[in-house]
Every structure is written in structure tokens, then in C-alpha cells.
N, C-alpha and C positions, 0 to 999 in steps of 0.2 A: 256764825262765821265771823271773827274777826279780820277785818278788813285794816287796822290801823296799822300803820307802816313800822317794824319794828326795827332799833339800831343796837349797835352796843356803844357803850360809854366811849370807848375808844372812836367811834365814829362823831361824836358831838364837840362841837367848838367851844371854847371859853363863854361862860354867860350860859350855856344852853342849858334848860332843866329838861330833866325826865322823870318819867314812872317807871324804878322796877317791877318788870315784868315777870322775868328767873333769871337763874343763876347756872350758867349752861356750864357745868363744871364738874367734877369729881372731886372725893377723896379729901385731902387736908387743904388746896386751894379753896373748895367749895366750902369747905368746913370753918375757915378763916373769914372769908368773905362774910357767910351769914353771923359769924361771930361780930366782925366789924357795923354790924346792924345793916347791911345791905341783903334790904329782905324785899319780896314781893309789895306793890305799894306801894314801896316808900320814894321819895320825893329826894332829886339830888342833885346839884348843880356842877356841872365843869368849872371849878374856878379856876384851874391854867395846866397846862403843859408845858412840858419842860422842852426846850429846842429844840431836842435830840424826840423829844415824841415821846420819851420813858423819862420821868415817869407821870403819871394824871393825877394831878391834885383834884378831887369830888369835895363836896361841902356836904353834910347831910347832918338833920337833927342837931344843929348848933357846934358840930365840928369839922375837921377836916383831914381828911385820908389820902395818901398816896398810894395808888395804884400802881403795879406795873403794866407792861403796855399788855402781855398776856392775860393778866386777870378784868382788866380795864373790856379786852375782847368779850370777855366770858358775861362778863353784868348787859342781859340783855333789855334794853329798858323802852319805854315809847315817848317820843319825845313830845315837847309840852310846847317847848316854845323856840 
């Protein structure tokens, strides 16, 4: 039983890292996302959101990705720090 408290990206502040955990999505959203290398795993940092909340820049594997704030929901991740 895991017990570790799980968020999605969209819930983490600037600076915060996590572990992807899944990818709670369907279809060509979910399709794009694990294209973008957000895979179980893997290790990703908030590096900022935009005023408006849309859209979430992540950092991951030496680049960086904009999220929207729907797909940002979907990446459920555990966070680290």
C-alpha cells in the first residue's frame, strides 16, 4: 500500500520537483504528453507559471515544456521536495 501523498503538476509551485507517477489521460493528450518524455519515473521541476495559471513551464531531462493547465492536471506526480 502506498501511503505517499500524490499531486498533479498543476498543484506544485515554482522550484518544486516531482516523480512521475502516471499520466491520468486518454487518447492524443496522453499520447503527446508520454511523447514529450513525461513518462513514469521521471524527475521534473516547475519552473514557473504563467499569471493567468495557463500555461506551466516543467523542466525535465535538460529541457523545458509548456503545459496547459488541463494537461499539467493530468501528469500525476509525487512530490520530492
Amino acid at each position: 500500500l502506498d501511503l505517499r501523498p500524490s499531486k498533479s503538476v498543476a498543484d506544485l509551485k515554482p522550484g518544486q520537483v516531482g516523480r512521475v507517477q502516471h499520466v491520468d489521460c486518454e487518447g492524443a493528450v496522453r499520447q503527446r504528453l508520454l511523447d514529450m518524455g513525461i513518462l513514469p519515473d521521471t524527475r521534473l521541476t516547475v519552473a514557473r507559471v504563467a499569471p493567468a495559471g495557463d500555461p506551466v513551464w516543467i523542466q525535465l531531462d535538460g529541457y523545458e515544456l509548456a503545459l496547459r493547465m488541463n494537461e499539467a492536471r493530468s501528469v500525476i506526480v509525487e512530490p520530492l521536495s
